[in-house]
Chimera marker file (.cmm) of the C-alpha trace (Angstrom):
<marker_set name="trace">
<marker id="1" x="-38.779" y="-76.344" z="-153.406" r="1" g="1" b="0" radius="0.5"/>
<marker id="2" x="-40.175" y="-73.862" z="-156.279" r="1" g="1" b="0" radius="0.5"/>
<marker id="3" x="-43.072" y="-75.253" z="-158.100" r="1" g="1" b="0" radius="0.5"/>
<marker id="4" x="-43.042" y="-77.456" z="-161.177" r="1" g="1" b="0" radius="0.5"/>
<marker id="5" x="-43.746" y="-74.637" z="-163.223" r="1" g="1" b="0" radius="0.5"/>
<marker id="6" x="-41.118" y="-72.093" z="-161.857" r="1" g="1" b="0" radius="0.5"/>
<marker id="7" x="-38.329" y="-74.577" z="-162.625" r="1" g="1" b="0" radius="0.5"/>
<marker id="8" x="-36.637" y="-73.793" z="-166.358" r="1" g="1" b="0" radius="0.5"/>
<marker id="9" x="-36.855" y="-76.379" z="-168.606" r="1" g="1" b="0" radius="0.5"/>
<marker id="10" x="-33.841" y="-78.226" z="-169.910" r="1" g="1" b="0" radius="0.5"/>
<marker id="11" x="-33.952" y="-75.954" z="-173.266" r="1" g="1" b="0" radius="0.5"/>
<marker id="12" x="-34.598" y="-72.912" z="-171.294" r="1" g="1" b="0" radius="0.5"/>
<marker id="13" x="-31.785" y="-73.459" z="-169.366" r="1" g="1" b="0" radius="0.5"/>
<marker id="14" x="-29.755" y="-74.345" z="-172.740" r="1" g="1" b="0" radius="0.5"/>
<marker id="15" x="-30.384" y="-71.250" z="-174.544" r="1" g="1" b="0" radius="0.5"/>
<marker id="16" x="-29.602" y="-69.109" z="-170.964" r="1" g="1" b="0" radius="0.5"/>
<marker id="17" x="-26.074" y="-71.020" z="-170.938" r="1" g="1" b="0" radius="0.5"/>
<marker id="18" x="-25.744" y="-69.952" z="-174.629" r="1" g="1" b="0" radius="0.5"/>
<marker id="19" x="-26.684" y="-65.932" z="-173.826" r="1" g="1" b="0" radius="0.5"/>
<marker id="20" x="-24.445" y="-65.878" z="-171.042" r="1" g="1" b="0" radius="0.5"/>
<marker id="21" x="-21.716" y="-67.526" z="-173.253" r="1" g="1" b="0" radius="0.5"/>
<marker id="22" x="-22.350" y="-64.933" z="-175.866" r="1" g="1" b="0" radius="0.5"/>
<marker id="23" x="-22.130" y="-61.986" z="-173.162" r="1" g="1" b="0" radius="0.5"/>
<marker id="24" x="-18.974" y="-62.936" z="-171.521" r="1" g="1" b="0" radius="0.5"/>
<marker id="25" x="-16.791" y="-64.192" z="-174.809" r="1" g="1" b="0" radius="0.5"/>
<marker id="26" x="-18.983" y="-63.333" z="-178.093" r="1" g="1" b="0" radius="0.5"/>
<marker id="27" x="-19.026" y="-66.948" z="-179.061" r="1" g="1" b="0" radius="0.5"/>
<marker id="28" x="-22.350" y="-67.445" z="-181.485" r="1" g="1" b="0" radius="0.5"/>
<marker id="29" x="-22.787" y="-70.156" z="-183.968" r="1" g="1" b="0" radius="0.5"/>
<marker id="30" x="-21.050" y="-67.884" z="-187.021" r="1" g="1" b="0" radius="0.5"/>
<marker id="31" x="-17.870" y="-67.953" z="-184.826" r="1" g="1" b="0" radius="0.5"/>
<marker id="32" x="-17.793" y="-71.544" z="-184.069" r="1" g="1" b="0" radius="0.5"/>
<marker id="33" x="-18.430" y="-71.593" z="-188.170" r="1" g="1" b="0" radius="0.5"/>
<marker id="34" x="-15.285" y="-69.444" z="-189.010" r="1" g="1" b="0" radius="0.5"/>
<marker id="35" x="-13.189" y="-71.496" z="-186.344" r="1" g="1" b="0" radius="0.5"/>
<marker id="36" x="-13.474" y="-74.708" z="-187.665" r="1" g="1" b="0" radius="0.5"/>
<marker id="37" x="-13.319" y="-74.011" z="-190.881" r="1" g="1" b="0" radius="0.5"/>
<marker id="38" x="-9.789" y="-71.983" z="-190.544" r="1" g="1" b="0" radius="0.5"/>
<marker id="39" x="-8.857" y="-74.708" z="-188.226" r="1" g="1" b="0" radius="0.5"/>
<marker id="40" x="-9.049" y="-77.318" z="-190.728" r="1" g="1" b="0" radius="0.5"/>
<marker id="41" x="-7.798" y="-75.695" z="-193.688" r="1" g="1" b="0" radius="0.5"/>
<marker id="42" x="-4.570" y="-75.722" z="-191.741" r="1" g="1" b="0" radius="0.5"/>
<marker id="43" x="-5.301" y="-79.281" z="-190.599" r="1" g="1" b="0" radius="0.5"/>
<marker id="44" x="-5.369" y="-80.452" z="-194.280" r="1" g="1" b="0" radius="0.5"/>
<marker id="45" x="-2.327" y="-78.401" z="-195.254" r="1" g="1" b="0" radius="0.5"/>
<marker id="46" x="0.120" y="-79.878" z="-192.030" r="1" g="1" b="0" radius="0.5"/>
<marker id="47" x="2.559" y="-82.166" z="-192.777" r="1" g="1" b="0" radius="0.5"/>
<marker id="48" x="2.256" y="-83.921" z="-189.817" r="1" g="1" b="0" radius="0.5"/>
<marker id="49" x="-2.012" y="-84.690" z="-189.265" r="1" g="1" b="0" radius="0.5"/>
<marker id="50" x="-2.893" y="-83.982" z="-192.728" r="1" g="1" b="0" radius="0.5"/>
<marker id="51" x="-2.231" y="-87.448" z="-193.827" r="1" g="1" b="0" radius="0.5"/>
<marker id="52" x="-3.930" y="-88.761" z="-190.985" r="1" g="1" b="0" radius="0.5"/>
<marker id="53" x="-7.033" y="-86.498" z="-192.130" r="1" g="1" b="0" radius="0.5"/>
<marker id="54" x="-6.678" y="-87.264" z="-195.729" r="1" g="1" b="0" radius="0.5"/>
<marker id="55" x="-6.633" y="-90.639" z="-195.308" r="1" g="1" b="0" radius="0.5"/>
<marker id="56" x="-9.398" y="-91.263" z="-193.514" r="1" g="1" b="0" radius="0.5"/>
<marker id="57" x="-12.012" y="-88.193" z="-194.884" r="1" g="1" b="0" radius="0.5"/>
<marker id="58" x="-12.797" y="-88.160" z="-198.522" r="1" g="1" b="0" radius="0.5"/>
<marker id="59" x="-15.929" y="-85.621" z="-198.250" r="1" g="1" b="0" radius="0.5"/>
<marker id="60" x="-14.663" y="-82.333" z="-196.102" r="1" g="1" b="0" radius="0.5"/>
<marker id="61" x="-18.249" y="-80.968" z="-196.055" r="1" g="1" b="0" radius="0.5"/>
<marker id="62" x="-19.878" y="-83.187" z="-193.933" r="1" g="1" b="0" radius="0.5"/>
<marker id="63" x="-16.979" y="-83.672" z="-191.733" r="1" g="1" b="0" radius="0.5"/>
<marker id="64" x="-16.875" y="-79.553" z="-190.957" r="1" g="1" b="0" radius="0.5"/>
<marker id="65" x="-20.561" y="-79.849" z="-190.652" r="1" g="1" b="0" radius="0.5"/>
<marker id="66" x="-19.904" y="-82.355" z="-187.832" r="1" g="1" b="0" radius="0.5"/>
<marker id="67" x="-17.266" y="-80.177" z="-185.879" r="1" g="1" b="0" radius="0.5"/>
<marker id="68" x="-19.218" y="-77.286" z="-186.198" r="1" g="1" b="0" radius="0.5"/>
<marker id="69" x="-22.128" y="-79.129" z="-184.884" r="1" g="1" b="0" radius="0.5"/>
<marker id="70" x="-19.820" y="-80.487" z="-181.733" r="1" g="1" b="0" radius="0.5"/>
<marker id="71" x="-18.156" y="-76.879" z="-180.517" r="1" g="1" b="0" radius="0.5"/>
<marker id="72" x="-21.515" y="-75.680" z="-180.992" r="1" g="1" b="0" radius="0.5"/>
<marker id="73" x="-22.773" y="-78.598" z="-178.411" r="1" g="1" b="0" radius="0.5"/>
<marker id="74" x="-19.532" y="-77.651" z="-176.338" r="1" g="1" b="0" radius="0.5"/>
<marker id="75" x="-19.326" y="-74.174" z="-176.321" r="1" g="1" b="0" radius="0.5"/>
<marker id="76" x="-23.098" y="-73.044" z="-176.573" r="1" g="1" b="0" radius="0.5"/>
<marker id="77" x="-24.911" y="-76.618" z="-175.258" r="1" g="1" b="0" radius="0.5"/>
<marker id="78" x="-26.883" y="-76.430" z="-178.895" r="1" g="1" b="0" radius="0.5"/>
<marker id="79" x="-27.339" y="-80.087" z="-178.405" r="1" g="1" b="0" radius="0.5"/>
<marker id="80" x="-26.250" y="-80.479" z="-182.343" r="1" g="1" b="0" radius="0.5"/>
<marker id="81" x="-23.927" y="-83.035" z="-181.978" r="1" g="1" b="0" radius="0.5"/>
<marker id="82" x="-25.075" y="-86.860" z="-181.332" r="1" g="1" b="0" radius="0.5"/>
<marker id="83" x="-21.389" y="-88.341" z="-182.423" r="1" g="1" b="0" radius="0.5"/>
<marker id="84" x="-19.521" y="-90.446" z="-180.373" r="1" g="1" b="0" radius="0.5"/>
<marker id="85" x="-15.945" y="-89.149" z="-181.012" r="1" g="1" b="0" radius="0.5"/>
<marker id="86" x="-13.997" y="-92.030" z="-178.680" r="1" g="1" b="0" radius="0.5"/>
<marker id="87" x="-14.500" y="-94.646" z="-181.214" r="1" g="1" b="0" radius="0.5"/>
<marker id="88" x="-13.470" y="-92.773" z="-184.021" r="1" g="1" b="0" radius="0.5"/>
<marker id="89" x="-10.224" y="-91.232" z="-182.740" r="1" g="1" b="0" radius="0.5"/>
<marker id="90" x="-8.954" y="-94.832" z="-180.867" r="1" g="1" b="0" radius="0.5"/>
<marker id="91" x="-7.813" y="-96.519" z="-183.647" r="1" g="1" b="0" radius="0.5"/>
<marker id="92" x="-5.890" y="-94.090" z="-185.314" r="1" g="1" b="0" radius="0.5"/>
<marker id="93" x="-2.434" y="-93.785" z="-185.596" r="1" g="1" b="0" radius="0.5"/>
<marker id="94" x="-1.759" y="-90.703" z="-182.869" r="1" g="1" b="0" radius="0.5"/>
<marker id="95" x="-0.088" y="-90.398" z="-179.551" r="1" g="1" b="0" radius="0.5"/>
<marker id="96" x="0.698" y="-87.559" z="-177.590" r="1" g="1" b="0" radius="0.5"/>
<marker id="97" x="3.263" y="-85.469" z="-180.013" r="1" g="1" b="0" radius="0.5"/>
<marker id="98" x="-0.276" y="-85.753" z="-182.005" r="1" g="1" b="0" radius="0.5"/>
<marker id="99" x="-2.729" y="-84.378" z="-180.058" r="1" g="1" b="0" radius="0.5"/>
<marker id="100" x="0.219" y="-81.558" z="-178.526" r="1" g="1" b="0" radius="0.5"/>
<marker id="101" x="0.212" y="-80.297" z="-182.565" r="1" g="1" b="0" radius="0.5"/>
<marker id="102" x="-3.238" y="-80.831" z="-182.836" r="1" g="1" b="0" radius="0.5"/>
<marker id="103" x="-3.906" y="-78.201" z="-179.649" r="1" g="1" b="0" radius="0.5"/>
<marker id="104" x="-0.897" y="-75.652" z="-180.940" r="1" g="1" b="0" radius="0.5"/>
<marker id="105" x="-2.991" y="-75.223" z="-184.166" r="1" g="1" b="0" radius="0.5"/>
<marker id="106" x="-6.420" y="-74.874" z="-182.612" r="1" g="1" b="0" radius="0.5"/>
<marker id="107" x="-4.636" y="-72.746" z="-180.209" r="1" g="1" b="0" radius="0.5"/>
<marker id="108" x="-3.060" y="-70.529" z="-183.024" r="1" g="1" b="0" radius="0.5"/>
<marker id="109" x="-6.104" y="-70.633" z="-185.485" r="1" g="1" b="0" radius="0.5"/>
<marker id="110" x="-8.285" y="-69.496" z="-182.067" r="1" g="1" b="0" radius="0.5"/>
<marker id="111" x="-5.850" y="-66.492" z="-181.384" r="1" g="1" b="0" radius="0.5"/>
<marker id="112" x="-6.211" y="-65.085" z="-184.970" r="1" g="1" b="0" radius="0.5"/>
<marker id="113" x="-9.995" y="-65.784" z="-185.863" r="1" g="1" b="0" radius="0.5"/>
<marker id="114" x="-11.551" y="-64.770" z="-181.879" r="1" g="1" b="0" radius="0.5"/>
<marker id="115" x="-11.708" y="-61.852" z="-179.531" r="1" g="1" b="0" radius="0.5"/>
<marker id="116" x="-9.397" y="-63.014" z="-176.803" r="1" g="1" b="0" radius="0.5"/>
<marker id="117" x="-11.805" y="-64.370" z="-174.113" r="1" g="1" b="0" radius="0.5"/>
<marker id="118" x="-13.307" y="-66.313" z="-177.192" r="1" g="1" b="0" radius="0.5"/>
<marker id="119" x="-10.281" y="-67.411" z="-177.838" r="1" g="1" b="0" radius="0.5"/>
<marker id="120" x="-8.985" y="-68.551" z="-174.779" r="1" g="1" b="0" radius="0.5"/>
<marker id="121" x="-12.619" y="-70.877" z="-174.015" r="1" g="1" b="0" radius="0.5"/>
<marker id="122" x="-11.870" y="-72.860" z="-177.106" r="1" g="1" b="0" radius="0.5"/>
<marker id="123" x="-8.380" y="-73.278" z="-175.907" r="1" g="1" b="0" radius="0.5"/>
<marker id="124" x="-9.553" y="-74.716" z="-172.405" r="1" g="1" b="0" radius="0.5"/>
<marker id="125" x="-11.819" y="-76.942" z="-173.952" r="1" g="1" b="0" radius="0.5"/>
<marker id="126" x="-9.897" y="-77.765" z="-176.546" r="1" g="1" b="0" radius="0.5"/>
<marker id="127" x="-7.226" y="-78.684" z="-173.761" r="1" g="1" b="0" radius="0.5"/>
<marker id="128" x="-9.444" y="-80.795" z="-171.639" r="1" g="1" b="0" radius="0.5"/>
<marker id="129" x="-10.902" y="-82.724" z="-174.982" r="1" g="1" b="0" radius="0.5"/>
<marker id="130" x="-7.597" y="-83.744" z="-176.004" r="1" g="1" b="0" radius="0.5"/>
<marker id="131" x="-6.326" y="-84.904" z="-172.350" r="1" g="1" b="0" radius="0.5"/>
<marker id="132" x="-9.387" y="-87.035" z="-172.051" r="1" g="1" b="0" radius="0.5"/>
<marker id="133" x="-9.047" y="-88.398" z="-175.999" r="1" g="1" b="0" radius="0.5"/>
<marker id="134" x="-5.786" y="-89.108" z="-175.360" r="1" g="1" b="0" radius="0.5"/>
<marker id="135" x="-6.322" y="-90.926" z="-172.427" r="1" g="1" b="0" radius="0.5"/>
<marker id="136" x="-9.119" y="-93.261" z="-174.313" r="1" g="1" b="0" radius="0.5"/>
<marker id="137" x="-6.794" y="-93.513" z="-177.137" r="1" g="1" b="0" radius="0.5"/>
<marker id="138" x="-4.078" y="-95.082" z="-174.829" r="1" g="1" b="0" radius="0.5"/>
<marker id="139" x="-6.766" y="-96.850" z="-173.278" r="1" g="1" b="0" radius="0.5"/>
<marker id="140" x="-8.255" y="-98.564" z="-176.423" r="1" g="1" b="0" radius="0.5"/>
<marker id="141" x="-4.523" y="-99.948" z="-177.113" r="1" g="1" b="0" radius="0.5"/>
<marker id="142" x="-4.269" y="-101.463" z="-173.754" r="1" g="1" b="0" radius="0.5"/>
<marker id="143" x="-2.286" y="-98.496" z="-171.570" r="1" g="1" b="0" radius="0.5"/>
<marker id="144" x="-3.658" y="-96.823" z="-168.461" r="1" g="1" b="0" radius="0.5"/>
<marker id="145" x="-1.497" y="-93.493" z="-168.531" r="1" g="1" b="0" radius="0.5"/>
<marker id="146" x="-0.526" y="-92.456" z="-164.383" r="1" g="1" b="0" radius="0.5"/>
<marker id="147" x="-0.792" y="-88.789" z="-164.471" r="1" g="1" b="0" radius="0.5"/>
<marker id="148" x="2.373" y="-87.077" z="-166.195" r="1" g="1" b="0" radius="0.5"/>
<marker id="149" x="2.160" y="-89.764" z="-168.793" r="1" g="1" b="0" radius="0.5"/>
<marker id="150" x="1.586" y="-89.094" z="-172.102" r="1" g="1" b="0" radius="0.5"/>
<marker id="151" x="0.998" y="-92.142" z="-174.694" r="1" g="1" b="0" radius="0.5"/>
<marker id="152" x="3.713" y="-92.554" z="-177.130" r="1" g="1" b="0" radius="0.5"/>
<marker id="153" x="3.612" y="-93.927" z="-180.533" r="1" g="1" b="0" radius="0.5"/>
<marker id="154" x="5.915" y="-96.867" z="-180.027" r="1" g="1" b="0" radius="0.5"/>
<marker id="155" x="6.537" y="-97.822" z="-176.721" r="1" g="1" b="0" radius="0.5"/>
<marker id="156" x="3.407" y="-97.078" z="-174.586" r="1" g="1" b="0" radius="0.5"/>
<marker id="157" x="3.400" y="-94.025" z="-172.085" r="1" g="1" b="0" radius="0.5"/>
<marker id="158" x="6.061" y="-91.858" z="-171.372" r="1" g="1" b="0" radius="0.5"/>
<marker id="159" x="6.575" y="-89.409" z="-168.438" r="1" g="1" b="0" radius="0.5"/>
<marker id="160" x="6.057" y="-85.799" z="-169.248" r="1" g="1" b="0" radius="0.5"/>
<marker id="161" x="8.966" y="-83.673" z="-168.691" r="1" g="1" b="0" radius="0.5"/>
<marker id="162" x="8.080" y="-81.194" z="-165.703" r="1" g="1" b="0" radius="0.5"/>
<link id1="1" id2="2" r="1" g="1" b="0" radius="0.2"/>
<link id1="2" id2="3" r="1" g="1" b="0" radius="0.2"/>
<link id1="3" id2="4" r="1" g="1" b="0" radius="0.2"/>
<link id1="4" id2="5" r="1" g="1" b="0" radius="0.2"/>
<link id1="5" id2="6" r="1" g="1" b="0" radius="0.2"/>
<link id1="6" id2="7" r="1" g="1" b="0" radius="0.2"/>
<link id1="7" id2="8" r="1" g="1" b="0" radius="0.2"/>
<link id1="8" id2="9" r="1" g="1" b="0" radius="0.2"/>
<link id1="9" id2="10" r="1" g="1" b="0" radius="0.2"/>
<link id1="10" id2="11" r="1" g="1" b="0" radius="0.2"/>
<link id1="11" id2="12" r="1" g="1" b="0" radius="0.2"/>
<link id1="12" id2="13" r="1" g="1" b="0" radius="0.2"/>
<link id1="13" id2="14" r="1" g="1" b="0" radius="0.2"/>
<link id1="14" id2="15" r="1" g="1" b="0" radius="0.2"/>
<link id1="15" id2="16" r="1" g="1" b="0" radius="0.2"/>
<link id1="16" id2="17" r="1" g="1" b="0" radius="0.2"/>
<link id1="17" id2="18" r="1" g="1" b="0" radius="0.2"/>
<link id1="18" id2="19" r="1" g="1" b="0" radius="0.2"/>
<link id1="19" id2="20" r="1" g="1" b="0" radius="0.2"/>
<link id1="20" id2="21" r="1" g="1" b="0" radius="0.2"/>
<link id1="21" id2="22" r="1" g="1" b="0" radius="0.2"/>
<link id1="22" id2="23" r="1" g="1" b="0" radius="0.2"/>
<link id1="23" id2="24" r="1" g="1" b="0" radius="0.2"/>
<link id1="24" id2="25" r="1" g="1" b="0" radius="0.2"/>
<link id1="25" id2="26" r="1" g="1" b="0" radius="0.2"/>
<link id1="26" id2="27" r="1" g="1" b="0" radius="0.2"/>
<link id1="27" id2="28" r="1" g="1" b="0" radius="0.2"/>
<link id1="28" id2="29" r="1" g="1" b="0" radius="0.2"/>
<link id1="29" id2="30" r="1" g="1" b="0" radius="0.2"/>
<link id1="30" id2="31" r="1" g="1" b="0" radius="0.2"/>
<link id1="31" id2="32" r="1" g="1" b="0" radius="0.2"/>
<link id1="32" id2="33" r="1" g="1" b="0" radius="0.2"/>
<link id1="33" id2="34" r="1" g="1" b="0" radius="0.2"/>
<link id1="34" id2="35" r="1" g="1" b="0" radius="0.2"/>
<link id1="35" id2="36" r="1" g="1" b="0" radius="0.2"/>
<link id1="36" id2="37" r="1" g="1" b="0" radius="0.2"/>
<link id1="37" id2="38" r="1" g="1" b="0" radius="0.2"/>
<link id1="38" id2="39" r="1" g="1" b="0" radius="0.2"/>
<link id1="39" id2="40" r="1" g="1" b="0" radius="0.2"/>
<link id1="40" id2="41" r="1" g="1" b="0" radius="0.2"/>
<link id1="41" id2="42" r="1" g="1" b="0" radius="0.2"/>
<link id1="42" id2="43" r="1" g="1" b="0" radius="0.2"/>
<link id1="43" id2="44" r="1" g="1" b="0" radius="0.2"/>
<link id1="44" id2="45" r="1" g="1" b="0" radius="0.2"/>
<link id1="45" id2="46" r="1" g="1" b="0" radius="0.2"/>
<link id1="46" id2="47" r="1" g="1" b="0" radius="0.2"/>
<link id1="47" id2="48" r="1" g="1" b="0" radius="0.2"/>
<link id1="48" id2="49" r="1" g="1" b="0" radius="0.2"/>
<link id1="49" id2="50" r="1" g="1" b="0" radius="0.2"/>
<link id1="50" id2="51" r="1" g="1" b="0" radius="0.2"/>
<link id1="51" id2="52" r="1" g="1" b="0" radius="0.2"/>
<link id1="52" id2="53" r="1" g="1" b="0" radius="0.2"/>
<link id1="53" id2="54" r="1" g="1" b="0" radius="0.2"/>
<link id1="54" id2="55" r="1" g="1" b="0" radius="0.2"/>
<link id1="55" id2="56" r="1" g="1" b="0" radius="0.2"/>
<link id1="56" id2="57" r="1" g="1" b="0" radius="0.2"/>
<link id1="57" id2="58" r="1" g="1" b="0" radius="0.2"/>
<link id1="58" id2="59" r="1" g="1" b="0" radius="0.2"/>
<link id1="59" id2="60" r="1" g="1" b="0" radius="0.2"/>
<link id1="60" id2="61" r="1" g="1" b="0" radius="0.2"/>
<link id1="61" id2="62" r="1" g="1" b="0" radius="0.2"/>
<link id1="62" id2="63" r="1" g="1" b="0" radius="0.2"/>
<link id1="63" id2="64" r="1" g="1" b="0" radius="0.2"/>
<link id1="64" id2="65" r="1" g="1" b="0" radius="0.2"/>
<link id1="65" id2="66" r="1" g="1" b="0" radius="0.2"/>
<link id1="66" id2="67" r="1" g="1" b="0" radius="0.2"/>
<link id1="67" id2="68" r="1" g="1" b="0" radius="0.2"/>
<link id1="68" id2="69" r="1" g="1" b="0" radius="0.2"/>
<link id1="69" id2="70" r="1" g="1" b="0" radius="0.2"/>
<link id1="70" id2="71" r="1" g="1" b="0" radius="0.2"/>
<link id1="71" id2="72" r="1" g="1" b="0" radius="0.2"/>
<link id1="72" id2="73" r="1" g="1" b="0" radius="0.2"/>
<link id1="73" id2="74" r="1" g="1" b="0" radius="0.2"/>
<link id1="74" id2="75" r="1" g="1" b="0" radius="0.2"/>
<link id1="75" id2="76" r="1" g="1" b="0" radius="0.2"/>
<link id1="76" id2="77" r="1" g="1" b="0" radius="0.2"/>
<link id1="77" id2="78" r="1" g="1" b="0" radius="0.2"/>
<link id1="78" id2="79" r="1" g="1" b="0" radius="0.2"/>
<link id1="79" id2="80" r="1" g="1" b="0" radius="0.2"/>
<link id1="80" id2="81" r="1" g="1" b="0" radius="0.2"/>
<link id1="81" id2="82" r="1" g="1" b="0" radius="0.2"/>
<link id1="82" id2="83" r="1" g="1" b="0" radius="0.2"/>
<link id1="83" id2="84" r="1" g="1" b="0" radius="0.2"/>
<link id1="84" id2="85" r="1" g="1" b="0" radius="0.2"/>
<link id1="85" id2="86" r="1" g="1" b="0" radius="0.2"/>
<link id1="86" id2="87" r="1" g="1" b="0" radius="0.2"/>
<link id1="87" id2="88" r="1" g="1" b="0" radius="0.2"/>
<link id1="88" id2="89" r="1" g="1" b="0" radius="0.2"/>
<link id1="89" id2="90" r="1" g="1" b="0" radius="0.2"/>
<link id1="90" id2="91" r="1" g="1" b="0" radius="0.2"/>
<link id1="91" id2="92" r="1" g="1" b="0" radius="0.2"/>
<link id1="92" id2="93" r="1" g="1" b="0" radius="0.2"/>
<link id1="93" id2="94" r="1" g="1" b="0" radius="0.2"/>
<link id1="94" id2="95" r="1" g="1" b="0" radius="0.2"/>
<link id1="95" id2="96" r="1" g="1" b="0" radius="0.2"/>
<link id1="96" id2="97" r="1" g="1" b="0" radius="0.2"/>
<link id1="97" id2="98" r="1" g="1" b="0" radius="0.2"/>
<link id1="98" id2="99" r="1" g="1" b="0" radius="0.2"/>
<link id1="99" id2="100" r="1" g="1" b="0" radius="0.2"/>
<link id1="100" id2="101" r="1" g="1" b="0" radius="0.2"/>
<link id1="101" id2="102" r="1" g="1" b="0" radius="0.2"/>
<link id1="102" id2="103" r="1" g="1" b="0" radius="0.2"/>
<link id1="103" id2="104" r="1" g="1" b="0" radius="0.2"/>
<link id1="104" id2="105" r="1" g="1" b="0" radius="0.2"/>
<link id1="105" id2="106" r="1" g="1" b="0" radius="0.2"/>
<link id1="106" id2="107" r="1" g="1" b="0" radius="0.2"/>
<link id1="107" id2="108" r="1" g="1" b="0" radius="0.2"/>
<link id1="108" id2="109" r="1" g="1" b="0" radius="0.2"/>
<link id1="109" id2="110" r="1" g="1" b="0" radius="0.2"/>
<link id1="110" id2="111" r="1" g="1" b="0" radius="0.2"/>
<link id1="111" id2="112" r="1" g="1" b="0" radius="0.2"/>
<link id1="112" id2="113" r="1" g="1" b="0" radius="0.2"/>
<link id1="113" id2="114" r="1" g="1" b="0" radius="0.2"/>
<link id1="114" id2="115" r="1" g="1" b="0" radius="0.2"/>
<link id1="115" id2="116" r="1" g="1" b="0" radius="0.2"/>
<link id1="116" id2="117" r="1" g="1" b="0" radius="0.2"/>
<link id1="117" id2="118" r="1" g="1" b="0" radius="0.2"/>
<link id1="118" id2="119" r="1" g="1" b="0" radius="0.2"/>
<link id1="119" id2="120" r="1" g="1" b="0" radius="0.2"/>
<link id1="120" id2="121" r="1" g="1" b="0" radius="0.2"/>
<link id1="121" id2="122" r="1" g="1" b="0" radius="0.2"/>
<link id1="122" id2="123" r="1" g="1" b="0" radius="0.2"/>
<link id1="123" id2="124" r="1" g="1" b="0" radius="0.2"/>
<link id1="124" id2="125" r="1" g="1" b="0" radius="0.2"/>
<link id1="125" id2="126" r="1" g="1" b="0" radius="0.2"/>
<link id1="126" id2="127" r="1" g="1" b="0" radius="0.2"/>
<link id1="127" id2="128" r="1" g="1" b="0" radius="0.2"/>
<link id1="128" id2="129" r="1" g="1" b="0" radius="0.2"/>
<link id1="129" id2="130" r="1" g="1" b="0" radius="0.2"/>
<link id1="130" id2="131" r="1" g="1" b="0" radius="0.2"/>
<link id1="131" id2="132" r="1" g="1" b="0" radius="0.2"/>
<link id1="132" id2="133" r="1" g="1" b="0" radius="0.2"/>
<link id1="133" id2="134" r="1" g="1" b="0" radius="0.2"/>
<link id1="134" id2="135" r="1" g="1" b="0" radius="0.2"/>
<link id1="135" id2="136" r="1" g="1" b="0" radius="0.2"/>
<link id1="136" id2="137" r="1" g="1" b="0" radius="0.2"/>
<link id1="137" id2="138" r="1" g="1" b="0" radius="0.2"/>
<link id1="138" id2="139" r="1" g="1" b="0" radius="0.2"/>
<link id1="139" id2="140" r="1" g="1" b="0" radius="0.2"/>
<link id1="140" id2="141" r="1" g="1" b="0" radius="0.2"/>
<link id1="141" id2="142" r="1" g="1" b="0" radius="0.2"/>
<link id1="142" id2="143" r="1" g="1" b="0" radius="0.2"/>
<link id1="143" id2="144" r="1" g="1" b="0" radius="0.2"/>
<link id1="144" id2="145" r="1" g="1" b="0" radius="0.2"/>
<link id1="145" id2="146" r="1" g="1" b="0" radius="0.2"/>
<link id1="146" id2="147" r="1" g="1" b="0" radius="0.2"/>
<link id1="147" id2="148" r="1" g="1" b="0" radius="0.2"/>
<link id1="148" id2="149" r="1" g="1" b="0" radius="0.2"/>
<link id1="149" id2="150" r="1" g="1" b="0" radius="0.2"/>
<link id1="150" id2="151" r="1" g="1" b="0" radius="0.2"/>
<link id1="151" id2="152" r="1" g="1" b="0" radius="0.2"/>
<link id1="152" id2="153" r="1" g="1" b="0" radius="0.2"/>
<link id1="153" id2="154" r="1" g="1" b="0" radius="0.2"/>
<link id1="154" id2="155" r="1" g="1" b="0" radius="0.2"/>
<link id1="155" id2="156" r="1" g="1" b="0" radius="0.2"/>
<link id1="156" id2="157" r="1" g="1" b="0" radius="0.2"/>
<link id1="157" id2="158" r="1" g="1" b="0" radius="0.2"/>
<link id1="158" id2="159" r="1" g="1" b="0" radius="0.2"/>
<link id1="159" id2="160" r="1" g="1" b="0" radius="0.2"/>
<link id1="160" id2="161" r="1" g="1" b="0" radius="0.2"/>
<link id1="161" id2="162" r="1" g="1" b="0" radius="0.2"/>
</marker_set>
């Protein structure tokens, strides 16, 4: 066992995750910035979660402050973000044709605005945030997906096409 002092700290070993996230894909806070913010100017401009968006978020500024502050926590482990984003997505009106949109934009804006190993971390994130929302979404309304489900608006889970 190495001495107390020979073990890194839990910021040290923060800001080491971070420079060997920066090395590999060139993710820094400026690109997480540019992201989000091209992200949700097509957000606010879709037909189909625009409305859900507009509806609920009067103030943009804070809410982009927020997301910038979260892929920072996911992508760099900044620590920035102290939200709790389950009880804000579960009772909105989404199911899986939702979140698929949701991940072909981020996918899309990713693609344009990142070099491509950037690009394709956000995507695999982005991916495993929006299984596990999804599944706490369904959850919240009172349906345990099997896997291969996906939750649908109207009737509860449906099987995903293979």
């Amino acid at each position: 066992m190495k001495p107390p002092n020979e073990i890194p700290d839990r910021l040290e070993r923060r800001v080491a995750y971070a420079a060997e996230v920066q090395a590999a894909t060139g993710i820094d806070e400026m690109m997480i910035r540019r992201l989000v913010h091209a992200f949700y100017d097509r957000v606010r401009a879709d037909g189909l979660l625009g409305p859900i968006f507009s509806a609920r978020i009067g103030d943009w500024t804070p809410h982009l402050e927020r997301m910038c502050a979260f892929w920072s926590s996911v992508m760099l482990m900044s620590g920035r973000y102290h939200g709790r984003p389950m009880p804000a997505h579960a009772p909105l009106p989404i199911a899986a044709e939702h979140f698929d949109h949701w991940l072909a934009l981020f996918a899309a804006t990713a693609r344009e605005t990142c070099p491509p190993a950037a690009a394709a971390q956000f995507v695999a994130k982005a991916e495993a945030i929006a299984q596990s929302l999804e599944r706490g979404v369904a959850l919240s309304k009172g349906v345990d997906l099997e896997p291969g489900e996906r939750l649908h608006a109207v009737s509860g889970p449906v099987t995903q096409a293979g």
